[in-house]
DSSP file (Angstrom, degrees, kcal/mol; ACC not computed):
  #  RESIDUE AA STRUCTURE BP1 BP2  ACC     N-H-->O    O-->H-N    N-H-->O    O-->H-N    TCO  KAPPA ALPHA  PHI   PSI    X-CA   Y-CA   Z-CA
    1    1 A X              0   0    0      0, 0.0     2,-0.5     0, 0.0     0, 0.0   0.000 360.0 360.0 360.0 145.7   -5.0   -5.4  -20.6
    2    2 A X        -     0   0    0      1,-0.1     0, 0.0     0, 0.0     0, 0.0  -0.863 360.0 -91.0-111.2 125.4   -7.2   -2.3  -21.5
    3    3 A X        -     0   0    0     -2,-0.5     2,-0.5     1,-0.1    -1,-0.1  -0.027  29.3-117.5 -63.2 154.0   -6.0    1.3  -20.5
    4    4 A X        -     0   0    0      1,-0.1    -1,-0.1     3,-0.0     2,-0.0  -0.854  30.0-146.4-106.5 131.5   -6.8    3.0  -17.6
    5    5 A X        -     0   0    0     -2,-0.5     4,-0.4     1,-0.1    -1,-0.1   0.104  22.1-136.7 -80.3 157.5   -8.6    6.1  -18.0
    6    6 A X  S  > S+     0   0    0      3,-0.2     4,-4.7     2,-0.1     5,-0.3   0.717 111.7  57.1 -82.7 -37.4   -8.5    9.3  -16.2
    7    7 A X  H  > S+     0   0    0      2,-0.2     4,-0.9     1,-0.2    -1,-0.1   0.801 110.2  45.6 -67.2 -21.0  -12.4    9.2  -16.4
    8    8 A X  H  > S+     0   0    0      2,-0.2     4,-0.6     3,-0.1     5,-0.2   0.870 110.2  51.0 -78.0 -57.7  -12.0    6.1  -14.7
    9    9 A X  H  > S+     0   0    0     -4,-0.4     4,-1.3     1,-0.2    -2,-0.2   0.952 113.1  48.8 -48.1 -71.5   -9.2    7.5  -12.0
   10   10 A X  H  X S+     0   0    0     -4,-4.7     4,-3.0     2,-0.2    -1,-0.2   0.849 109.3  49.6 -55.7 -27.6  -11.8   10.5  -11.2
   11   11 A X  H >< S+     0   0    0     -4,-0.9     3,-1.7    -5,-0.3     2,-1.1   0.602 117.8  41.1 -65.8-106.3  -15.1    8.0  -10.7
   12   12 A X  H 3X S+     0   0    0     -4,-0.6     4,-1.0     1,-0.3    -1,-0.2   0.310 118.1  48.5 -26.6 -33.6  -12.8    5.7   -8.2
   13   13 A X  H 3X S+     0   0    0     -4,-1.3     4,-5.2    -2,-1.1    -1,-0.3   0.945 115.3  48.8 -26.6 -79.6  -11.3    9.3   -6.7
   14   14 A X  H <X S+     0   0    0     -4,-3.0     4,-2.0    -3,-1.7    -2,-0.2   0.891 110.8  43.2 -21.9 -70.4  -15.1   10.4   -6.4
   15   15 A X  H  > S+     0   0    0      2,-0.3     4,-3.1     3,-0.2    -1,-0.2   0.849 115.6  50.8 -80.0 -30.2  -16.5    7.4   -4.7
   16   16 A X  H  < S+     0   0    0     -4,-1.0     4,-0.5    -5,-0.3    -2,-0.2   0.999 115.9  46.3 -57.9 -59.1  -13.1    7.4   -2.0
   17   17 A X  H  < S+     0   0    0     -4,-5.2     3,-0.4     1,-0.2    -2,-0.3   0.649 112.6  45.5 -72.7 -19.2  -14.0   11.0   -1.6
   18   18 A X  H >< S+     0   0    0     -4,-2.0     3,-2.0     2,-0.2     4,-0.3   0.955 119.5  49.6 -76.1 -62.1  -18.4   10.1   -1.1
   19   19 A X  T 3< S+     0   0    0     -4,-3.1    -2,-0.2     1,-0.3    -1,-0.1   0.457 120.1  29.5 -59.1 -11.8  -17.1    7.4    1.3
   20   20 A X  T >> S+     0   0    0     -4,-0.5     3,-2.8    -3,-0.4     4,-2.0   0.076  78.5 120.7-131.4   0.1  -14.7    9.5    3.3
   21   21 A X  G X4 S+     0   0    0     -3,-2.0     3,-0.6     1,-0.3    -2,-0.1   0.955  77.3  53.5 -60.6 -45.6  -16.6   13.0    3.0
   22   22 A X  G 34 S+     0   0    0     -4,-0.3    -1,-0.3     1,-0.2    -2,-0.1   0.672 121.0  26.8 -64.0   8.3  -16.9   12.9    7.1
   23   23 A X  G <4 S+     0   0    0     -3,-2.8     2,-0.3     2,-0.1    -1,-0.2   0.593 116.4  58.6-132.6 -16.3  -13.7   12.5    7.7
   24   24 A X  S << S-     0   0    0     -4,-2.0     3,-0.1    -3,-0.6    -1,-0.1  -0.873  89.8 -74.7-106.9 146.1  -11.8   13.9    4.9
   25   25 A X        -     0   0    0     -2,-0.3    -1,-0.3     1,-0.1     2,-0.2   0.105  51.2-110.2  11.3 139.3  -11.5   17.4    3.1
   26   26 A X        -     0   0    0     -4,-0.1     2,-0.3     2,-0.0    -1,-0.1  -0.693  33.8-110.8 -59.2 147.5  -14.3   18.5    1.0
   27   27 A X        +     0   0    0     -2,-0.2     2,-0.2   -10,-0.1    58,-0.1  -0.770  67.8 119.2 -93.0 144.5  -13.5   18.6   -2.6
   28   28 A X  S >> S-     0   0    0     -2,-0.3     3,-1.4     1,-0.1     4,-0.8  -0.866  77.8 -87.1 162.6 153.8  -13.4   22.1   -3.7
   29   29 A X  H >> S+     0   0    0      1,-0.2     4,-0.9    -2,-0.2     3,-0.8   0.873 125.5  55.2 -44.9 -38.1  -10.9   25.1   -5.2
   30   30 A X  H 34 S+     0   0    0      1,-0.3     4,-0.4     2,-0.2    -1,-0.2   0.654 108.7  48.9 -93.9  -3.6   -9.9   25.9   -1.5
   31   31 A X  H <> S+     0   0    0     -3,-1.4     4,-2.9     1,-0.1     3,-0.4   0.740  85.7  78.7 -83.1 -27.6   -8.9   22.4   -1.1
   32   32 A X  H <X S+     0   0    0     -4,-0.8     4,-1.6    -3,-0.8    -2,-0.2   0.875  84.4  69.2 -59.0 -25.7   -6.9   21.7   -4.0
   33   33 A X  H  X S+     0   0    0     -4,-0.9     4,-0.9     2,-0.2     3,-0.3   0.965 104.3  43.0 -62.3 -32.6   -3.8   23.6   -2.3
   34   34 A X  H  > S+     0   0    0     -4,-0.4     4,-3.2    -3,-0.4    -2,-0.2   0.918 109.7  56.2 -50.7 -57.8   -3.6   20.9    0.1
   35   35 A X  H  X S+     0   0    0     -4,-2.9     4,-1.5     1,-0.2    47,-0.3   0.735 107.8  50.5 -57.4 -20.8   -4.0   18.4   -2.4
   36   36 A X  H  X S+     0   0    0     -4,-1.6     4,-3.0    -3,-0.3    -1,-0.2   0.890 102.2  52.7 -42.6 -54.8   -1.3   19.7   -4.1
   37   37 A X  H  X S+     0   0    0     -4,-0.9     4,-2.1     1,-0.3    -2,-0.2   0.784 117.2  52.8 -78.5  -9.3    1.3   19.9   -1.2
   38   38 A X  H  X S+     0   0    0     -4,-3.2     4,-1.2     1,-0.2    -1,-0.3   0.977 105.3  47.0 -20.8 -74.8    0.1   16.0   -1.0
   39   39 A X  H  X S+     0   0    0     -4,-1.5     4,-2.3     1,-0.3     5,-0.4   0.803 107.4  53.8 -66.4 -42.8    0.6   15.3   -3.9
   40   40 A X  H >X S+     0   0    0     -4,-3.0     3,-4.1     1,-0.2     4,-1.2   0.909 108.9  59.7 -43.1 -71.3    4.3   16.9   -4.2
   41   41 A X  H >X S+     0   0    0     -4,-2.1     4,-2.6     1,-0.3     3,-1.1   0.753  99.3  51.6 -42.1 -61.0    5.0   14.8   -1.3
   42   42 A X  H 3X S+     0   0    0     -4,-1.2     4,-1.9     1,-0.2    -1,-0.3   0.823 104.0  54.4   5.9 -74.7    4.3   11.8   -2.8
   43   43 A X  H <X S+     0   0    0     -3,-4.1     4,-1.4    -4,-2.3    -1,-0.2   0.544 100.8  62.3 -93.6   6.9    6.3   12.3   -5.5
   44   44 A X  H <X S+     0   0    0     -4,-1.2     4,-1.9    -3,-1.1    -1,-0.2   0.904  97.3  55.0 -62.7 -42.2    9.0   12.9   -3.2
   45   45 A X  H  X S+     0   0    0     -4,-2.6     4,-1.2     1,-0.2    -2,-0.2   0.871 105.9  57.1 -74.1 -28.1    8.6    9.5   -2.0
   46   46 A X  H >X S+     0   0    0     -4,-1.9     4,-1.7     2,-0.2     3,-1.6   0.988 111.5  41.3 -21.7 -80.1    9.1    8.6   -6.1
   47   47 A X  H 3X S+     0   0    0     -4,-1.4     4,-3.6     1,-0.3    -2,-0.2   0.663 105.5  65.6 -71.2 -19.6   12.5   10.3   -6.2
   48   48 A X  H 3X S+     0   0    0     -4,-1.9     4,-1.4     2,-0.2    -1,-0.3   0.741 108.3  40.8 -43.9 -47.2   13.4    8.9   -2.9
   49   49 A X  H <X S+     0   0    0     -3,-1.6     4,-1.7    -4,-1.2    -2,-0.2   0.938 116.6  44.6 -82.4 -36.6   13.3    5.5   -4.4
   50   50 A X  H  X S+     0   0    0     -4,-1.7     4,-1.7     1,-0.2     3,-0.4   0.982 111.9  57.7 -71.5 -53.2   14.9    6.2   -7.6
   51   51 A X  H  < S+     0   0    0     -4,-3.6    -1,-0.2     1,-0.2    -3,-0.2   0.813 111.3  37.1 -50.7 -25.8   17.6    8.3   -5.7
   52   52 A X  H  < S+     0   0    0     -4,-1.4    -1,-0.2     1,-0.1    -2,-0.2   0.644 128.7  28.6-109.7  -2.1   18.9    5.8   -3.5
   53   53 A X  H  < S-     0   0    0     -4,-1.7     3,-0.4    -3,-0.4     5,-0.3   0.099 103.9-116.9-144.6  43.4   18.8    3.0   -5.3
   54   54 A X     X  -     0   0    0     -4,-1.7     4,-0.7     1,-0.2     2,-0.6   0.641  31.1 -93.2  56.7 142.6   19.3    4.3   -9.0
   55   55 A X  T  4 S+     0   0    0      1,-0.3    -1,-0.2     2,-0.2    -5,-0.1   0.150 120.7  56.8 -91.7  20.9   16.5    3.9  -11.9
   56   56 A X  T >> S+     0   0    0     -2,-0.6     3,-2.4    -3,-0.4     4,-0.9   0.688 112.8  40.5 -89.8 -65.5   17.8    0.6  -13.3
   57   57 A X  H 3> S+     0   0    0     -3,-0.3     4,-1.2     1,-0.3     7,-0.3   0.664 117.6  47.4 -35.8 -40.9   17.5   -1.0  -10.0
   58   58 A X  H 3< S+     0   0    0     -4,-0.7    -1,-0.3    -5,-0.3    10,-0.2   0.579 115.4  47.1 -85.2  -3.7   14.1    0.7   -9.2
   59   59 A X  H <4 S+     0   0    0     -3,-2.4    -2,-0.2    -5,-0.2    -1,-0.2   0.583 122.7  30.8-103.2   6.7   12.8   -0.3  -12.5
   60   60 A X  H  < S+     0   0    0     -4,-0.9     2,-0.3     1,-0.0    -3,-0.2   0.667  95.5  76.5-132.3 -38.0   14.1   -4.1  -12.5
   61   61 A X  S  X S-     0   0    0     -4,-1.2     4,-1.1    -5,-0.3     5,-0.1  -0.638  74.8-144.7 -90.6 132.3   14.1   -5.7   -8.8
   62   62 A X  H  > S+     0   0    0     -2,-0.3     4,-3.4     2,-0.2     5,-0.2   0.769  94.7  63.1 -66.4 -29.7   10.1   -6.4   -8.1
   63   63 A X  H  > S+     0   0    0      1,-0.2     4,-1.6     2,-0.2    -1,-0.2   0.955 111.5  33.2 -99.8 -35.7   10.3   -5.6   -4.7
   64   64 A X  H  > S+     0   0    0     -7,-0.3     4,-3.5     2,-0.1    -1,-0.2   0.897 118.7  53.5 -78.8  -5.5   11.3   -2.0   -5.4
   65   65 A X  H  X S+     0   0    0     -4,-1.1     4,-0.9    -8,-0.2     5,-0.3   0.957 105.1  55.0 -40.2 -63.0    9.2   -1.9   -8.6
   66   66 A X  H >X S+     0   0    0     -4,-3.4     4,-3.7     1,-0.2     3,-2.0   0.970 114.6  39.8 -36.7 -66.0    6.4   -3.0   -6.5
   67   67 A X  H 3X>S+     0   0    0     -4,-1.6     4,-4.1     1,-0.3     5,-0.6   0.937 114.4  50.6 -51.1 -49.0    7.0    0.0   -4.1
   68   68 A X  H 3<5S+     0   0    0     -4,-3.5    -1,-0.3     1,-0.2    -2,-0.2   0.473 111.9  52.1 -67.4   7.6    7.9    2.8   -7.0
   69   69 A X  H <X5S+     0   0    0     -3,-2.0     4,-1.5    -4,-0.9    -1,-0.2   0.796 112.4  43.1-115.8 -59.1    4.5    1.6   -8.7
   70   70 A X  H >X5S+     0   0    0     -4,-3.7     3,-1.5    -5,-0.3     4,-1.5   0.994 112.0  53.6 -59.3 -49.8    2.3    2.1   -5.4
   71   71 A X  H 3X5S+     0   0    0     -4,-4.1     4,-2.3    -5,-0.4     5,-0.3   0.937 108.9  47.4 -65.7 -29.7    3.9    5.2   -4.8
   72   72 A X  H 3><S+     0   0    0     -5,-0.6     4,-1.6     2,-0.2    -1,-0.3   0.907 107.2  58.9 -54.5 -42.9    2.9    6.3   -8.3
   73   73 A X  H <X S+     0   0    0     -3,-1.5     4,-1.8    -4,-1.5    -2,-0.2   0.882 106.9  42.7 -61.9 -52.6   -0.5    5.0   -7.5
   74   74 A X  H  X S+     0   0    0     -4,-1.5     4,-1.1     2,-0.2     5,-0.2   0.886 107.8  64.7 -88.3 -20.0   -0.7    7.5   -4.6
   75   75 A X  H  X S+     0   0    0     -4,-2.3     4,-2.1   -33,-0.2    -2,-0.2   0.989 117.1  38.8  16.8 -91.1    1.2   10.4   -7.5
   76   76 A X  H  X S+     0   0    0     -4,-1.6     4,-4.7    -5,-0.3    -2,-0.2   0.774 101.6  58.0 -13.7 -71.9   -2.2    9.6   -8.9
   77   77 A X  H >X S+     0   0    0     -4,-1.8     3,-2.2     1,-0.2     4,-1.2   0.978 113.6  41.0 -53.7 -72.3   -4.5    9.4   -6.6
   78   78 A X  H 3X S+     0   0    0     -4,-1.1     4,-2.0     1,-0.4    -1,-0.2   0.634 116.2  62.1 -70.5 -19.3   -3.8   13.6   -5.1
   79   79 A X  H 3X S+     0   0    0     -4,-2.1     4,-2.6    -5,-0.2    -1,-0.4   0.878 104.4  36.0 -87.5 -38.4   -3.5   14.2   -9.0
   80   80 A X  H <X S+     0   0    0     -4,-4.7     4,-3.0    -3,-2.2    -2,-0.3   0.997 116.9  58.1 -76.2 -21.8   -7.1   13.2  -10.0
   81   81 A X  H  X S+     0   0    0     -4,-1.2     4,-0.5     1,-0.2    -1,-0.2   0.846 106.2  50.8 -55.8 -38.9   -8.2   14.9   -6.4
   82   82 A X  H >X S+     0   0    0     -4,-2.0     4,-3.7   -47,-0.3     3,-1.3   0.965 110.0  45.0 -33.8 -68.8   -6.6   18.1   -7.7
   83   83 A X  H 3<>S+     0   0    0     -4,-2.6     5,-3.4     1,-0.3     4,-0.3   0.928 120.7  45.5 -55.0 -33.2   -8.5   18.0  -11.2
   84   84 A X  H 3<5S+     0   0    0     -4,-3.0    -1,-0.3    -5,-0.3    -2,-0.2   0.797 107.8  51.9 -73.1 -14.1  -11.5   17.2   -9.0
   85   85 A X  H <<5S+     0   0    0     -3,-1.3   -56,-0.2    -4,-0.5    -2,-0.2   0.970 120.4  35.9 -82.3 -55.0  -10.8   19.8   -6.5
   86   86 A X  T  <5S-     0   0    0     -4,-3.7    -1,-0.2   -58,-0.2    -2,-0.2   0.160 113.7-118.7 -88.7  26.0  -10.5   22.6   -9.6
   87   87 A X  T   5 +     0   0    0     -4,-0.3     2,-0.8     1,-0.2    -3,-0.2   0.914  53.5 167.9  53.2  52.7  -13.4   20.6  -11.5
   88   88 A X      < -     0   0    0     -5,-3.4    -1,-0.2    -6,-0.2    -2,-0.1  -0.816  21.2-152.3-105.9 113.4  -11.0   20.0  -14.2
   89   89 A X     >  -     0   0    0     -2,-0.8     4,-0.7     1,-0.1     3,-0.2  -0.372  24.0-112.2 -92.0 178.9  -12.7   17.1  -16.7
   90   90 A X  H  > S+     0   0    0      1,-0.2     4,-1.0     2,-0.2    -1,-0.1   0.586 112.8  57.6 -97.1   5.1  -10.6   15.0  -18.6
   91   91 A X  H  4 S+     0   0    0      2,-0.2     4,-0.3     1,-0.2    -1,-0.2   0.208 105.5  53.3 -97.5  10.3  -11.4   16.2  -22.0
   92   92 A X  H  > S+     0   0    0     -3,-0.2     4,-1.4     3,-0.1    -2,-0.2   0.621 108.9  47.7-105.7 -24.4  -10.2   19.6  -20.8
   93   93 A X  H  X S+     0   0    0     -4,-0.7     4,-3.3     2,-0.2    -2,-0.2   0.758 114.5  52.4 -81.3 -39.0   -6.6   17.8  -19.6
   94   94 A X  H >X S+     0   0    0     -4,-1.0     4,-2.9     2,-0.2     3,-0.8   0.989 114.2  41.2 -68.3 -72.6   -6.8   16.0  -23.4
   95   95 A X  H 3> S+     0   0    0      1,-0.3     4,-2.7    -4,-0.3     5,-0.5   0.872 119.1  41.8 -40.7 -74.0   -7.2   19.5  -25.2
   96   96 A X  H 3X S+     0   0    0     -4,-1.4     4,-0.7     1,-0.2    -1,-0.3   0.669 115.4  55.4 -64.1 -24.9   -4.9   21.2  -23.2
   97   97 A X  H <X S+     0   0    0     -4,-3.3     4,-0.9    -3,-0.8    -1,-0.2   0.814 109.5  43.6  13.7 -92.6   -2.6   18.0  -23.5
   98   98 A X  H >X S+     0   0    0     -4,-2.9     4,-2.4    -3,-0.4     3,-0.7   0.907 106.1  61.0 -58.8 -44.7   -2.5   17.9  -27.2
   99   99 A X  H 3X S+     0   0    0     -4,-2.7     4,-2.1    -5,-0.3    -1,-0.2   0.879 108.8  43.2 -64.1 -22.6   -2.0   21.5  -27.7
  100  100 A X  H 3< S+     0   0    0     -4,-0.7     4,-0.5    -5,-0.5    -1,-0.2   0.678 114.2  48.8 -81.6 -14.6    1.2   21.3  -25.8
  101  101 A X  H <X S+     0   0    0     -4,-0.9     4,-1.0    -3,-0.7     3,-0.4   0.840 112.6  51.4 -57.3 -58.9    2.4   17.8  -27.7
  102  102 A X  H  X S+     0   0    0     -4,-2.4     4,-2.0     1,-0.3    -2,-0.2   0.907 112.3  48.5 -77.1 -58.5    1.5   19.7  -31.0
  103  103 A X  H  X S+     0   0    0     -4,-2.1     4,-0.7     1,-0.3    -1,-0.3   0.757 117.5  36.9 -63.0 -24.1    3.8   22.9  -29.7
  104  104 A X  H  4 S+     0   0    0     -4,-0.5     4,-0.4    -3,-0.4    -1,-0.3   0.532 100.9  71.3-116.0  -2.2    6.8   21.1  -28.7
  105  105 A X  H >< S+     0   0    0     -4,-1.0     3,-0.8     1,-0.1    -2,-0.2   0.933 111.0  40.8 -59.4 -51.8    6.5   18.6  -31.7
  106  106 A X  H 3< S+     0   0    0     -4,-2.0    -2,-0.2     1,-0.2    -1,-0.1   0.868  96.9  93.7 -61.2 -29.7    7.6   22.1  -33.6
  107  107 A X  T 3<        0   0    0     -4,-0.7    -1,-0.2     1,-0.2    -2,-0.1   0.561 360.0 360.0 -38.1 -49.5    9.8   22.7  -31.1
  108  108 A X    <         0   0    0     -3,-0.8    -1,-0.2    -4,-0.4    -2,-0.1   0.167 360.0 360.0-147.9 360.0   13.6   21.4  -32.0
């Protein structure tokens, strides 16, 4: 199976957001706070699965796997809409990425 890209993640983002522009947000800085408080939510619904039924359980039983995977998916989704909202490419996410890998490789 061949990894999935970020560049990939913003096009399919992109084309949700071309398909949906009447009805959804515009993508844009003033948007991205929203997309934020999404996205947090979201990853509530993450820790929601892992809290109540404990990260062996959510990472082994399929049928919450299944669930902690979508909900990862929609993590995702409000994350590339962020980068898109603050025009944030993915070779700017890499750089800034590596230099933080590189600092805490020194770290301890």
């Amino acid at each position: 199976m061949a990894d999935f890209s970020i560049n990939e993640m913003q096009e399919m983002q992109r084309l949700l957001q071309d398909k949906y522009k009447d009805k959804w947000e515009p993508i844009g800085p003033e948007t991205g706070k929203n997309k934020l408080l999404w996205m947090v939510g979201e990853i509530g619904e993450v820790v929601d699965i892992v809290k109540k039924n404990g990260g062996t359980k959510a990472s082994e039983d399929p049928q919450l796997r299944e669930h902690l995977v979508e909900e990862m998916a929609d993590v995702l989704m409000y994350y590339n809409d962020v980068m898109l909202c603050y025009g944030i490419t993915a070779d700017e996410l890499k750089k800034s990425y590596e230099q933080k890998f590189e600092k805490n490789m020194k770290r301890w």
